[in-house]
Backbone and ligand atoms as CSV (ligand in chain L), in Angstrom:
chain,resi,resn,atom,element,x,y,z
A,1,UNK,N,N,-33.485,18.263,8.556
A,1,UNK,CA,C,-32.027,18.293,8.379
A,1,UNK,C,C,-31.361,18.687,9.701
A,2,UNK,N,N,-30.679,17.900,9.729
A,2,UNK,CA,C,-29.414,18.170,11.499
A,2,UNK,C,C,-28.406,18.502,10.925
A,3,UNK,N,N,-27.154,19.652,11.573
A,3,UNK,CA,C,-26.111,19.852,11.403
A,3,UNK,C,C,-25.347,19.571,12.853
A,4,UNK,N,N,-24.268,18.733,12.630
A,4,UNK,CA,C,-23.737,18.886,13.418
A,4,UNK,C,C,-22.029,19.764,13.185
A,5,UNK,N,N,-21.634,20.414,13.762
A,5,UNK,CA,C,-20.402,21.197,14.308
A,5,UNK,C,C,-19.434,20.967,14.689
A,6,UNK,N,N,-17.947,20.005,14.558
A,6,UNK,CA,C,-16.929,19.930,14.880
A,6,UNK,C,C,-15.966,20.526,14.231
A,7,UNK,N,N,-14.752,20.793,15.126
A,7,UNK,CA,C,-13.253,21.052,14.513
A,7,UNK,C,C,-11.991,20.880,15.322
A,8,UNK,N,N,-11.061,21.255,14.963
A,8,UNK,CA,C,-9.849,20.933,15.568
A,8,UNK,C,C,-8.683,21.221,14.862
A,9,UNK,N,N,-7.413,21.551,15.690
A,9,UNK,CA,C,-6.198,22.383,14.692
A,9,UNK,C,C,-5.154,21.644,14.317
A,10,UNK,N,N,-4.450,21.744,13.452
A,10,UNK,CA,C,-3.392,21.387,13.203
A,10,UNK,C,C,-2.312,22.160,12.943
A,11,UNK,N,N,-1.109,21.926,13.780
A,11,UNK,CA,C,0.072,22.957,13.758
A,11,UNK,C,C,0.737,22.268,12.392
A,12,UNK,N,N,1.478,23.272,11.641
A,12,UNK,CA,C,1.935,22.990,10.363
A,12,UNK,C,C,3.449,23.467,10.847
A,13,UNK,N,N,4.651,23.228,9.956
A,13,UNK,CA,C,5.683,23.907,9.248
A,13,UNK,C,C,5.888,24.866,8.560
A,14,UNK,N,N,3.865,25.149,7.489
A,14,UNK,CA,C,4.555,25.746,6.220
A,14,UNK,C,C,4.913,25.199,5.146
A,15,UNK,N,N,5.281,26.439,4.302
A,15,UNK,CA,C,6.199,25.642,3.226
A,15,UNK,C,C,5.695,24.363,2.964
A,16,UNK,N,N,4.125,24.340,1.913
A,16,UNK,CA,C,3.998,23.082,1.365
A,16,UNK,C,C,3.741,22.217,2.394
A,17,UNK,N,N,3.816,22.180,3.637
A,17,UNK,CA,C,3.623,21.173,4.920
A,17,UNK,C,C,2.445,20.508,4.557
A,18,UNK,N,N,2.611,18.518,4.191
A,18,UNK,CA,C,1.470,17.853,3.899
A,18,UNK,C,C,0.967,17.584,5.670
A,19,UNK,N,N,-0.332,17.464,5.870
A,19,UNK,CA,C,-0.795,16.981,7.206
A,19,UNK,C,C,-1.769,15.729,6.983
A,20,UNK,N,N,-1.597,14.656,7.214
A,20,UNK,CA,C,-2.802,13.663,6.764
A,20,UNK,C,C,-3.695,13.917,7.995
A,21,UNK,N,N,-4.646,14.123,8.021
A,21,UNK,CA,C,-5.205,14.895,8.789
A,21,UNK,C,C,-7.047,13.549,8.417
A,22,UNK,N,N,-7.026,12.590,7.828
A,22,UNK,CA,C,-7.816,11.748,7.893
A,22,UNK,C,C,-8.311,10.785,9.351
A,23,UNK,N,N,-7.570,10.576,10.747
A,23,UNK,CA,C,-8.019,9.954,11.531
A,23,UNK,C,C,-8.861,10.933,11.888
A,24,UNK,N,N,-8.165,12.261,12.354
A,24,UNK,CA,C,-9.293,13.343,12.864
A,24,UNK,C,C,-10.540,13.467,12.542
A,25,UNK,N,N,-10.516,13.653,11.378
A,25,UNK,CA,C,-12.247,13.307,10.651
A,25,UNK,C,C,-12.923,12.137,10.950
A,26,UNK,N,N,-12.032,11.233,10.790
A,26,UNK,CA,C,-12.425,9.923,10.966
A,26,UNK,C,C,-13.015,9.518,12.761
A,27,UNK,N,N,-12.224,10.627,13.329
A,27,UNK,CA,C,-12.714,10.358,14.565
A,27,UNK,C,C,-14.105,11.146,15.098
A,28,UNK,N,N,-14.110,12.235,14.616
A,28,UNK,CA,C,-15.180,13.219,14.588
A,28,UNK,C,C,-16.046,12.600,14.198
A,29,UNK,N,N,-16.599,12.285,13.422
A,29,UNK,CA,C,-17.470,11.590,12.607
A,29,UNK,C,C,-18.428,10.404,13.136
A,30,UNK,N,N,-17.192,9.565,13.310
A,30,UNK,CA,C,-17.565,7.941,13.935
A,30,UNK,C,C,-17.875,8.247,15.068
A,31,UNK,N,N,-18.043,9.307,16.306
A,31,UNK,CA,C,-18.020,9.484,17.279
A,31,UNK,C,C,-19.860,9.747,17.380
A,32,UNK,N,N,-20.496,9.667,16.626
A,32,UNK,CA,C,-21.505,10.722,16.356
A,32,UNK,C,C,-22.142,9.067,15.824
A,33,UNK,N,N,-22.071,8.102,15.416
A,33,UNK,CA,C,-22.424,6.904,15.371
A,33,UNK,C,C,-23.247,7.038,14.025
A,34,UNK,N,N,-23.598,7.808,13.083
A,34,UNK,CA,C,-24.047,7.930,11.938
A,34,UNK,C,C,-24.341,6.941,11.172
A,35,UNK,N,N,-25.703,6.829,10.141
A,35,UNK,CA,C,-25.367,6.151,9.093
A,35,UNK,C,C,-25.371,6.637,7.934
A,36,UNK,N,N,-25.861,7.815,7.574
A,36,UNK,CA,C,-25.446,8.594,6.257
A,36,UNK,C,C,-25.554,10.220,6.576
A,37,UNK,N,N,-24.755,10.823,5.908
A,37,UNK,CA,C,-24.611,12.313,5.983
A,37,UNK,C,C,-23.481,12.460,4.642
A,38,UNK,N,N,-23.788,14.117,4.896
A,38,UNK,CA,C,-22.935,14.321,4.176
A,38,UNK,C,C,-21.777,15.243,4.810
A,39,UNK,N,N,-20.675,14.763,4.580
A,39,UNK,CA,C,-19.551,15.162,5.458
A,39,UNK,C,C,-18.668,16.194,4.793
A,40,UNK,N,N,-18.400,17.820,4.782
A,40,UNK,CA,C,-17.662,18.842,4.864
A,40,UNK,C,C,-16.384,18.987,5.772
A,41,UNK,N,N,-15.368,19.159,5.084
A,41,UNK,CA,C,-14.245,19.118,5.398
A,41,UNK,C,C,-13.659,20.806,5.147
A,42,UNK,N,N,-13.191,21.615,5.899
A,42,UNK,CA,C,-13.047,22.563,5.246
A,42,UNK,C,C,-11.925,23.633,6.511
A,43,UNK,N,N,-11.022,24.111,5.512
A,43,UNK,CA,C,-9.992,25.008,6.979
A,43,UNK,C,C,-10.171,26.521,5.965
A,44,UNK,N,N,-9.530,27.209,7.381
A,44,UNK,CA,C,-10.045,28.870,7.151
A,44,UNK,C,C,-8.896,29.384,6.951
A,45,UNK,N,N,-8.801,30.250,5.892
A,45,UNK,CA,C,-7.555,30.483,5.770
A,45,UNK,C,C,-7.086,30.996,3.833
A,46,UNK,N,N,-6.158,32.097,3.671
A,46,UNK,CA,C,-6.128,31.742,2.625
A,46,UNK,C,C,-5.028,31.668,1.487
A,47,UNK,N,N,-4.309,30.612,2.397
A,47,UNK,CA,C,-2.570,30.384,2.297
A,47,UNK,C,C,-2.799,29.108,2.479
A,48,UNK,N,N,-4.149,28.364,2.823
A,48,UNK,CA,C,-4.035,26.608,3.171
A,48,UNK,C,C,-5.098,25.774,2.366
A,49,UNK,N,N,-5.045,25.074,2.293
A,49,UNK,CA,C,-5.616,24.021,1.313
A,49,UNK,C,C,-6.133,22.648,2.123
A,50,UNK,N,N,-7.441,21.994,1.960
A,50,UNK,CA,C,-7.595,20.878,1.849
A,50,UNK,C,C,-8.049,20.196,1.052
A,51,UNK,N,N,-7.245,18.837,0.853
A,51,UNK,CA,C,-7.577,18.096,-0.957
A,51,UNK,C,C,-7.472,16.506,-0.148
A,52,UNK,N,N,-7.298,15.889,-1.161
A,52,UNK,CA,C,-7.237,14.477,-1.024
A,52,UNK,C,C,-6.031,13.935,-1.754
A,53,UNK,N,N,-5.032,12.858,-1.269
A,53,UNK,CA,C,-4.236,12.361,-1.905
A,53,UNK,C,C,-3.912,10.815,-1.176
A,54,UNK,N,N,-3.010,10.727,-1.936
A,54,UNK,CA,C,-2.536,8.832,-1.555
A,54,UNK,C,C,-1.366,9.551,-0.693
A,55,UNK,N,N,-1.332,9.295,0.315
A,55,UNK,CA,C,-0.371,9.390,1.545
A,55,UNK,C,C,0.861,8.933,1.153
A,56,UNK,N,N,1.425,9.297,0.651
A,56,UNK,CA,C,2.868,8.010,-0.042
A,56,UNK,C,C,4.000,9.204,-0.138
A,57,UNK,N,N,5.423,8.672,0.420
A,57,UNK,CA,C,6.780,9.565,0.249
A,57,UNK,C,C,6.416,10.337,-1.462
A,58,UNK,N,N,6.182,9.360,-2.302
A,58,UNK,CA,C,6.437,9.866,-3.807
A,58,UNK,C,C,5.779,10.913,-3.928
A,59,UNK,N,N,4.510,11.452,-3.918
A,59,UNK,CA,C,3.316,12.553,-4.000
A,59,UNK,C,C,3.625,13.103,-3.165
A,60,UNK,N,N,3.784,12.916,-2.166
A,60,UNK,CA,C,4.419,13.966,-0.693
A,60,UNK,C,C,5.471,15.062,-1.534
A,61,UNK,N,N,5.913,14.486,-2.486
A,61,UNK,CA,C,7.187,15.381,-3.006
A,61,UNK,C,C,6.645,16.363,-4.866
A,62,UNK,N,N,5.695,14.837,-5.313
A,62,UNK,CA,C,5.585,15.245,-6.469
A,62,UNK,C,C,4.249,16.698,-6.608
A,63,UNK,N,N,3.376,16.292,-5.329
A,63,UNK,CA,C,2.177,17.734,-5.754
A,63,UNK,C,C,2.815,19.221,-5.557
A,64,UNK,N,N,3.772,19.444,-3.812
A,64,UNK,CA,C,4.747,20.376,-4.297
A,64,UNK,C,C,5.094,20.894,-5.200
A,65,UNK,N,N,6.093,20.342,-5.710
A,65,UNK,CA,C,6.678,19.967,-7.124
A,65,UNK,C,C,6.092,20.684,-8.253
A,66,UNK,N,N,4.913,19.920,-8.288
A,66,UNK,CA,C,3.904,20.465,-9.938
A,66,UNK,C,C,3.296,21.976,-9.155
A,67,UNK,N,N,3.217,22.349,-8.280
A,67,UNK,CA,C,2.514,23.775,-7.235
A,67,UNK,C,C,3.933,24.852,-7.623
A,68,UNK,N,N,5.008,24.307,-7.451
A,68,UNK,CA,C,6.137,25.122,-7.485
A,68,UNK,C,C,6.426,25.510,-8.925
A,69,UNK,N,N,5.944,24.551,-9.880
A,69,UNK,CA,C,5.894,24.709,-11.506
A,69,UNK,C,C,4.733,26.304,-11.996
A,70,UNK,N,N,3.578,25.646,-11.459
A,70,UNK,CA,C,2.645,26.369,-11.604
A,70,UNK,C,C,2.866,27.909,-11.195
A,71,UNK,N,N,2.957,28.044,-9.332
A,71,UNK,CA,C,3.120,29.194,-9.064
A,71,UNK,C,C,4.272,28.705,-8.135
A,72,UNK,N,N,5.330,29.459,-8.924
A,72,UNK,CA,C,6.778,29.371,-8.045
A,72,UNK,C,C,6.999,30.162,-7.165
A,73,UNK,N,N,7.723,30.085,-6.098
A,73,UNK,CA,C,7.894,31.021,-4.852
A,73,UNK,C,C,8.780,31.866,-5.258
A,74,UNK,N,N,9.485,31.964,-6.317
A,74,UNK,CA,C,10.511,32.932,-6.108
A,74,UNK,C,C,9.907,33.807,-7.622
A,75,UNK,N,N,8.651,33.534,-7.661
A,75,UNK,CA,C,7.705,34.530,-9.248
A,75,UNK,C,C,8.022,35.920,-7.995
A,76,UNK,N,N,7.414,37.078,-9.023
A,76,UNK,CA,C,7.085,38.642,-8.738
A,76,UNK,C,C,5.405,38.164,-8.457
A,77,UNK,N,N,5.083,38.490,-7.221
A,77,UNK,CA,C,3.720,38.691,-7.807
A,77,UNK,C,C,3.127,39.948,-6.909
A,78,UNK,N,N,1.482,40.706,-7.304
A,78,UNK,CA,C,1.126,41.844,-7.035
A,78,UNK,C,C,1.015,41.797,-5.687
A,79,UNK,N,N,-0.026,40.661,-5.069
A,79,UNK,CA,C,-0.012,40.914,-3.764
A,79,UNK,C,C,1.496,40.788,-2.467
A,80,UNK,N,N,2.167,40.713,-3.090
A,80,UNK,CA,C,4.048,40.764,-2.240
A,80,UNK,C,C,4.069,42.368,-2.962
A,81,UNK,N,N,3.225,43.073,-3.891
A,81,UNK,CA,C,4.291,44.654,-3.840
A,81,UNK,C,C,3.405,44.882,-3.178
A,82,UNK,N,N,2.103,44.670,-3.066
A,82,UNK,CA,C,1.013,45.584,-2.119
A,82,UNK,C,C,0.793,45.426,-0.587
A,83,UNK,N,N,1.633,44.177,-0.338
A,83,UNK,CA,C,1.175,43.875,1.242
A,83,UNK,C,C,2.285,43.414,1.664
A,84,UNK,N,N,3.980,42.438,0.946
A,84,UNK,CA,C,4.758,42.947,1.632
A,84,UNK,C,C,5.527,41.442,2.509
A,85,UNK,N,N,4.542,40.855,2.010
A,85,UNK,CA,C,4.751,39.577,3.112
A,85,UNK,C,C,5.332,38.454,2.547
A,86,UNK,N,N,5.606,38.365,1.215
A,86,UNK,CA,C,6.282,37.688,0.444
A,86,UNK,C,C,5.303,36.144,0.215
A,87,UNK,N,N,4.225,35.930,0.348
A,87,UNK,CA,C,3.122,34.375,0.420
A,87,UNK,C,C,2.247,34.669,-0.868
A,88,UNK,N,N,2.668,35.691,-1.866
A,88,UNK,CA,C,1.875,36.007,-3.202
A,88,UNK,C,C,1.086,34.243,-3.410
A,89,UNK,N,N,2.825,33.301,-3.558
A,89,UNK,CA,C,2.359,31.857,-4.154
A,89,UNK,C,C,1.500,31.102,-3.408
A,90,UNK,N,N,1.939,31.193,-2.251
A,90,UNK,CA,C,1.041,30.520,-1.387
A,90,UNK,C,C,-0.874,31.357,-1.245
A,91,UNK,N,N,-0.944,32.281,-1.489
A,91,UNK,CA,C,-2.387,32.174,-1.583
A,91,UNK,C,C,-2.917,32.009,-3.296
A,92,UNK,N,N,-1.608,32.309,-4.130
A,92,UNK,CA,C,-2.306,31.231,-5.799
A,92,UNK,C,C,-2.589,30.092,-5.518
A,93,UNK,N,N,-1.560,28.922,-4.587
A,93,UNK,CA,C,-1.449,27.849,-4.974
A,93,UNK,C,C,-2.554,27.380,-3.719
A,94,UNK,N,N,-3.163,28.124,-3.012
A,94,UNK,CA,C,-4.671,27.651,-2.038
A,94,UNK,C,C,-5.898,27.735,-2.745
A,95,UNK,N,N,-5.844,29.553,-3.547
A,95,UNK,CA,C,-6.987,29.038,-4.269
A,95,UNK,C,C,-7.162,28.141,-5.677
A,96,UNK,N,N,-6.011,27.637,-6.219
A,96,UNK,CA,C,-6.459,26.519,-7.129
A,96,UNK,C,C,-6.687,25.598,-6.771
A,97,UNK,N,N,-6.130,24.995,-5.397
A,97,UNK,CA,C,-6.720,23.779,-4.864
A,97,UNK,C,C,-7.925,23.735,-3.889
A,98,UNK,N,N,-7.842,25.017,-3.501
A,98,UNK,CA,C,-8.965,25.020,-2.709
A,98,UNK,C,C,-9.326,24.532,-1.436
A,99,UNK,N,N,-10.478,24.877,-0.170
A,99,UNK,CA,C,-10.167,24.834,0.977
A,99,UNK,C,C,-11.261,23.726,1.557
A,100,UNK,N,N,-11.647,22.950,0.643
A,100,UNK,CA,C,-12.589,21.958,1.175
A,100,UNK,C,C,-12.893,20.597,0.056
A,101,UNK,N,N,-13.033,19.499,0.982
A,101,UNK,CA,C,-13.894,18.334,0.687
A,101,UNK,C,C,-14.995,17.568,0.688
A,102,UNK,N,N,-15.407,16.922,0.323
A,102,UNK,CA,C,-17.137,16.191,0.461
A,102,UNK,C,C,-16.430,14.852,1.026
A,103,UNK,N,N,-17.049,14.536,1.815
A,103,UNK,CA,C,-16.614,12.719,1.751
A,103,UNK,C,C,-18.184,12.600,1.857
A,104,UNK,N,N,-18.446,11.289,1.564
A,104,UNK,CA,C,-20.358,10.671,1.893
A,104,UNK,C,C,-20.024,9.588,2.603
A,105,UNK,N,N,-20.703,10.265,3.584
A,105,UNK,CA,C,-21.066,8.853,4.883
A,105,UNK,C,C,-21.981,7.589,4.707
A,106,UNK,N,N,-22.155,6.091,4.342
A,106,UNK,CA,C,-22.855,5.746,3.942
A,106,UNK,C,C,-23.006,4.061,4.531
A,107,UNK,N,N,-24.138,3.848,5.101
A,107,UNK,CA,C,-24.069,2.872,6.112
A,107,UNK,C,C,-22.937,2.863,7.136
A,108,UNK,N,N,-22.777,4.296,7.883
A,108,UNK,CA,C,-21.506,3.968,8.713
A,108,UNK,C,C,-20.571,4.077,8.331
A,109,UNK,N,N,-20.328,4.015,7.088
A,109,UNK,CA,C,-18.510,4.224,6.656
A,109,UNK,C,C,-17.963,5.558,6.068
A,110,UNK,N,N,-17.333,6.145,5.727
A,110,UNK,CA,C,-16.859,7.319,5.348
A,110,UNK,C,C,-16.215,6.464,4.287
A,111,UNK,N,N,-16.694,7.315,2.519
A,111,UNK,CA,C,-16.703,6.239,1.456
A,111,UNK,C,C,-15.284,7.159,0.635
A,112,UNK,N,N,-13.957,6.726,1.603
A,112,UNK,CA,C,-12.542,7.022,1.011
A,112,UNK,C,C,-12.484,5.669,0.451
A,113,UNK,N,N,-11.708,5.938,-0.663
A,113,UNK,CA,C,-10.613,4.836,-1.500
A,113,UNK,C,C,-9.470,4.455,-0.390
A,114,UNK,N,N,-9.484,3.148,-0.821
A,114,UNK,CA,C,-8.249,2.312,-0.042
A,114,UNK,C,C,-6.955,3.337,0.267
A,115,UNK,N,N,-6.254,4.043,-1.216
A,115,UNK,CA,C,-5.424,4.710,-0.880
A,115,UNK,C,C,-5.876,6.268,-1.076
A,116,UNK,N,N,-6.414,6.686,-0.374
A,116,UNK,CA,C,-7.416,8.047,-0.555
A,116,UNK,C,C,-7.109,8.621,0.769
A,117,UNK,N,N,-6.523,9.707,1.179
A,117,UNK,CA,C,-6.583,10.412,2.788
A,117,UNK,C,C,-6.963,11.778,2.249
A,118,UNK,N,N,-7.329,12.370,3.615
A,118,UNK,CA,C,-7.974,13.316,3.357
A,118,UNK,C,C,-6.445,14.576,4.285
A,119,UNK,N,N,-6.256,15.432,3.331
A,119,UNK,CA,C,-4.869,16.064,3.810
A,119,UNK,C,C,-5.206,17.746,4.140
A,120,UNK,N,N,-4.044,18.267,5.129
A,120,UNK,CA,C,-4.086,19.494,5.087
A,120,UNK,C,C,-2.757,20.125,4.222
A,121,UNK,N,N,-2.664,21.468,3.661
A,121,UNK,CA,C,-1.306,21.449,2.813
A,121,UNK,C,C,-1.450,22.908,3.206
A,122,UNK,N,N,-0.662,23.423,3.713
A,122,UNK,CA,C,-0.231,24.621,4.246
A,122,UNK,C,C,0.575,25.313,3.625
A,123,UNK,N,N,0.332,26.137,2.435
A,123,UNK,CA,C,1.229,26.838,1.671
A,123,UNK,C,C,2.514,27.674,1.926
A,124,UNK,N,N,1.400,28.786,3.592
A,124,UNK,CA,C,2.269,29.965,3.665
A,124,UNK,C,C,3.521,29.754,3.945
A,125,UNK,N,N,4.397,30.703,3.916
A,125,UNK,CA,C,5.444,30.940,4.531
A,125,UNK,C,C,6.147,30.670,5.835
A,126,UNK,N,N,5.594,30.260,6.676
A,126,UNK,CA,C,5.708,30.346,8.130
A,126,UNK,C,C,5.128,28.883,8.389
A,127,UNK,N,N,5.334,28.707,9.815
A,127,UNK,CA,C,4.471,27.720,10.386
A,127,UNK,C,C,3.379,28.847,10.903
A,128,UNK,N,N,2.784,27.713,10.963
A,128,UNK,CA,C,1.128,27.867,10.977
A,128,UNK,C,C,0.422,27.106,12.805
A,129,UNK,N,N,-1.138,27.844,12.932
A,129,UNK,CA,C,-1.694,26.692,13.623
A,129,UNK,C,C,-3.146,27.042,12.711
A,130,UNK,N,N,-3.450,25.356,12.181
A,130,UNK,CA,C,-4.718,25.449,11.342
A,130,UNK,C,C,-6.139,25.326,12.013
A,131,UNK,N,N,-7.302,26.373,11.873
A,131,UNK,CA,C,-8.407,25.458,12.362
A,131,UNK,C,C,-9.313,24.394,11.250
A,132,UNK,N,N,-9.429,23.544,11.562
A,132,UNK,CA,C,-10.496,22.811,10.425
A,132,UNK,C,C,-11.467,22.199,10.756
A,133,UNK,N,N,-12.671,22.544,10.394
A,133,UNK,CA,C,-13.930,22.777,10.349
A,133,UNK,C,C,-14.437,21.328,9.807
A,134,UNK,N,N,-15.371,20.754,10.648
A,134,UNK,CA,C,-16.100,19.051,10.134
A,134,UNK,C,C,-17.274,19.667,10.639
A,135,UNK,N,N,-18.246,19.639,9.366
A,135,UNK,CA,C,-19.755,20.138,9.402
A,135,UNK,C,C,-20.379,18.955,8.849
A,136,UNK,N,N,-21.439,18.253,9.742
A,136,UNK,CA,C,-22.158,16.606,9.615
A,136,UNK,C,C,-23.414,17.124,9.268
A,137,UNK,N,N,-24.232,17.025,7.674
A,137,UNK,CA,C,-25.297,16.992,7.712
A,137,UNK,C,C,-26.100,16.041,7.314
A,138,UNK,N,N,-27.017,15.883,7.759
A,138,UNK,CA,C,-27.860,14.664,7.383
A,138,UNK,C,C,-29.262,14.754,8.016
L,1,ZN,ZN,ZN,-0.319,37.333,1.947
């Protein structure tokens, strides 16, 4: 088994900030001339999220949306009385989505759906600079 080690950052907005963040991988990856592995996607952090979605204005607005339903920014929550910083939602709404992906590398291709990208979503409060982590094993 080989691992290989890449990453690279992405500056965010915040606030829900979608990042399609799929060439990067895509470039990492293909660079390395592969024909199967298994590909880890993953950022550090625990106010940020990486998931998968269809890149499109509509979802750009609607996953927000259903995140702000779930855990709203303007809830009470414990960790804002204990620490102060007001991002309670933003680290609910990281760990339900969570901070990593699988893609499978397979004859050379990285096996996304036509409308499938691989995104960064930056919950906290603030702008951000993200690191994200591409671990190649095979
Ligand atoms: Zn916090």
């Amino acid at each position: 088994m080989t691992v290989i080690n890449d990453k690279f950052t992405v500056n965010t907005k915040g606030n829900s900030d979608i990042t399609d963040i799929t060439q990067m991988v895509k470039h990492s990856v293909y660079s390395h001339s592969l024909q199967n592995a298994v590909v880890h996607v993953y950022v550090a952090g625990s106010t940020v999220s990486v998931t998968n979605i269809e890149f499109e204005p509509g979802l750009l607005v609607d996953l927000p949306e259903a995140l702000e339903k779930i855990a709203p920014s303007d809830a009470e929550y414990h960790h804002d009385a204990m620490w102060h910083d007001g991002n309670g939602y933003a680290h609910v709404r990281a760990s339900i989505i969570g901070n990593s992906t699988m893609v499978p590398l397979i004859d050379g291709a990285l096996q996304l759906g036509q409308w499938q990208q691989i995104v960064l979503v930056d919950f906290d409060n603030k702008a951000r600079t993200r690191t994200v982590y591409v671990q190649i094993v095979y």
